[in-house]
C-alpha positions as CSV (number, residue, x, y, z in Angstrom):
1,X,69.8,150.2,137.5
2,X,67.2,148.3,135.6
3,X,69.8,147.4,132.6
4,X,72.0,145.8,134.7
5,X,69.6,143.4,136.6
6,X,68.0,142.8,132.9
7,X,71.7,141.4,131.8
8,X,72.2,139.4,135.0
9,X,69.2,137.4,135.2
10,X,69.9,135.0,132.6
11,X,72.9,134.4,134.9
12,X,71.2,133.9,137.8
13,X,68.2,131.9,136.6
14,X,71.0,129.6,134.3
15,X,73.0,129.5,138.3
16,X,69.3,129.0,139.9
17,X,68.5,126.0,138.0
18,X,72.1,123.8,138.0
19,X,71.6,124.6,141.8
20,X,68.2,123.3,141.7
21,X,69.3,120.3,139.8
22,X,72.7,119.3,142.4
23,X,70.0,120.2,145.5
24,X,72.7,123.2,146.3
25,X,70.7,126.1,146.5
26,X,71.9,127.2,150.2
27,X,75.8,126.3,149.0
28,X,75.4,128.6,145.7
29,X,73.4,131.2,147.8
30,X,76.2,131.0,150.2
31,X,78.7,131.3,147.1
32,X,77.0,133.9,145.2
33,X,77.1,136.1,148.8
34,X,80.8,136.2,149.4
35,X,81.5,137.1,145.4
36,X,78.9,139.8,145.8
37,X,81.0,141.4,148.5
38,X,84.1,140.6,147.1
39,X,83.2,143.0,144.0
40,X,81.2,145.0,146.1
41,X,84.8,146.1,147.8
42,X,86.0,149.9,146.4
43,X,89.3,148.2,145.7
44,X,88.3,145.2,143.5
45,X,85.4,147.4,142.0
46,X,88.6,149.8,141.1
47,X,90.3,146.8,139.7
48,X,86.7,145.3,138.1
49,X,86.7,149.2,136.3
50,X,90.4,149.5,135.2
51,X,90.4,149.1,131.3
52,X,94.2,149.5,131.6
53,X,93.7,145.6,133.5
54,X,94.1,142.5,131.0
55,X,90.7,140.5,131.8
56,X,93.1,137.4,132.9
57,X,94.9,139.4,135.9
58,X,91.3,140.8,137.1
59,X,89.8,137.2,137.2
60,X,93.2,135.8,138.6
61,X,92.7,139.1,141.3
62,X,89.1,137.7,141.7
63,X,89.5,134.2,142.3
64,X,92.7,134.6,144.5
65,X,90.2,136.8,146.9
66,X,87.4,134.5,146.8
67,X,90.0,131.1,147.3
68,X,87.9,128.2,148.7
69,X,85.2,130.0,148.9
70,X,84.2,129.2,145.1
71,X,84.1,125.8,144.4
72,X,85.1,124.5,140.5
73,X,81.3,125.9,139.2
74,X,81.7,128.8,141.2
75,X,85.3,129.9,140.0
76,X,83.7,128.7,136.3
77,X,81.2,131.5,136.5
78,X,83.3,133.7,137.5
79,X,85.4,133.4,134.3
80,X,82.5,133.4,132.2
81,X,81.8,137.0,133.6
82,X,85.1,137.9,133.0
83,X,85.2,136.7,129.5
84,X,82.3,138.8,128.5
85,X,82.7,141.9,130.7
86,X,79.8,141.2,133.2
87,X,82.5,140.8,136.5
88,X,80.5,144.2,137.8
89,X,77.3,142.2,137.3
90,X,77.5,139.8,140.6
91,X,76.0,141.4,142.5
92,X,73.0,142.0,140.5
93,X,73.0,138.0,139.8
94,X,73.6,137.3,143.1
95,X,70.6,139.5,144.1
96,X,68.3,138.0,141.5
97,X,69.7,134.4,143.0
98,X,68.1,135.4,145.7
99,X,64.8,136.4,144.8
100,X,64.0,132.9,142.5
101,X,65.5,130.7,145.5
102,X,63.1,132.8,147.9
103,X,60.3,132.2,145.6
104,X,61.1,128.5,145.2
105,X,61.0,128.4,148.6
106,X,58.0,130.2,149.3
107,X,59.8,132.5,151.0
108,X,59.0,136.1,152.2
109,X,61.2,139.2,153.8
110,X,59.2,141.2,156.0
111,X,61.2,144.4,157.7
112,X,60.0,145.4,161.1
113,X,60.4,148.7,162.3
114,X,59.7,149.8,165.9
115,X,60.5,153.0,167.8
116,X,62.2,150.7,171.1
117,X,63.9,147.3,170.3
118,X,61.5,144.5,170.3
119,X,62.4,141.0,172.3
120,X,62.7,137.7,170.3
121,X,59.9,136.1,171.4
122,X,57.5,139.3,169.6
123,X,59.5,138.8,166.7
124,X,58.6,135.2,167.0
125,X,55.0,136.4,167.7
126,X,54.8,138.9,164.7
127,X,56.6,136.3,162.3
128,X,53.9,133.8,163.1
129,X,51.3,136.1,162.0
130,X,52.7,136.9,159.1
131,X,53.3,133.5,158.0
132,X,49.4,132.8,158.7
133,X,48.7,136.0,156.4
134,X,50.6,135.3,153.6
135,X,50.7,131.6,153.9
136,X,54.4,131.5,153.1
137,X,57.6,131.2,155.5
138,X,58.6,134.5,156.4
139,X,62.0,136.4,156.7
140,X,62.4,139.1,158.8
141,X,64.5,141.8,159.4
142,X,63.9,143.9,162.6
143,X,65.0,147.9,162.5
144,X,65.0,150.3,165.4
145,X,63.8,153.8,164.4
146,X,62.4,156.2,167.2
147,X,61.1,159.0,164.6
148,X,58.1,156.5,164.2
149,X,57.1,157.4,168.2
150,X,55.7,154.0,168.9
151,X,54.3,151.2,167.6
152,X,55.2,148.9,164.5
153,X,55.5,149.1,160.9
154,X,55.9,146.2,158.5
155,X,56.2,145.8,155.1
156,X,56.2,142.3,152.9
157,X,57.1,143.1,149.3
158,X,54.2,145.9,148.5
159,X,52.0,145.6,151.2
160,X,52.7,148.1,154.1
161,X,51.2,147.6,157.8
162,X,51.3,150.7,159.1
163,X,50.6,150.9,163.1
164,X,52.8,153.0,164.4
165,X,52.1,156.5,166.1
166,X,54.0,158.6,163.4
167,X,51.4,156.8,160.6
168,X,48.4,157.6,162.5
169,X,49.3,161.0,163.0
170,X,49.7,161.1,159.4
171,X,46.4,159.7,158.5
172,X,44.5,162.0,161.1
173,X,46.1,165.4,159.9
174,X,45.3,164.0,156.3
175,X,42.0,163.3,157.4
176,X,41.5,166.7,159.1
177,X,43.2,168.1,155.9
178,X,39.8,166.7,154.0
């Protein structure tokens, strides 16, 4: 939903740079996870949804959940989403959070997919060679999926390296297609 990531990004930059400022980008990222979950949950999103709910008893609802997980700033922005409808939202900001710490930190997700589960040290291996690629730390995620027959694929934001079986079948009856 492009309007809602449009609407949370002010949130998230305005969250990005006071936890830029403190030097607490890990503690907010940590922060931002747990309330993303929290109203991620089918029961608080029912209670997030309820217009029959006074805004108070959601956020009360909210910040009980999240306890000590927020600190003061956390519970603060919290209530600031609550005050102007937006509780739905953290996700989103939480998500966008994410993506200006990564790119503060020069920070790229790569997902690996491979048709047998791959050991740590080719992870290692693979990550290594990413990072020389791109030049930037890499992140990555490592998926099992035996429909792509053998090999690897990996993709890092739009670029796709396709070497698995399944893709080079592809190209060949494309190729043969003409």
């Amino acid at each position: 939903m492009a309007e809602a990531i449009t609407i949370a990004r002010p949130y998230a930059v305005a969250v990005f740079r006071l936890a830029k400022e403190k030097n607490a980008l890990a503690k907010w990222s940590e922060m931002l996870s747990f309330a993303a979950a929290v109203a991620q949950d089918a029961q608080m999103r029912a209670l997030i949804e309820d217009p029959k709910l006074a805004s108070a008893d959601v956020e009360r609802m909210f910040l009980s959940v999240c306890d000590d997980r927020l600190d003061e700033t956390g519970q603060n922005l919290i209530k600031l989403l609550v005050e102007y409808g937006r509780l739905a939202l953290v996700p989103e900001v939480a998500e966008a959070f994410e993506e200006l710490k990564a790119l503060d930190e020069g920070t790229l997700d790569a997902e690996i997919t491979s048709a047998v589960k791959i050991g740590d040290a080719e992870v290692k291996a693979l990550v290594g060679q990413l990072q020389i690629k791109f030049g930037k730390k890499v992140d990555a995620t490592v998926k099992v999926d035996p429909e792509i027959i053998g090999g690897i694929k990996i993709v890092v934001g739009d670029t796709v390296i396709d070497a698995s079986v399944r893709g080079r079948l592809q190209e060949l009856a494309y190729t043969l297609k003409g």
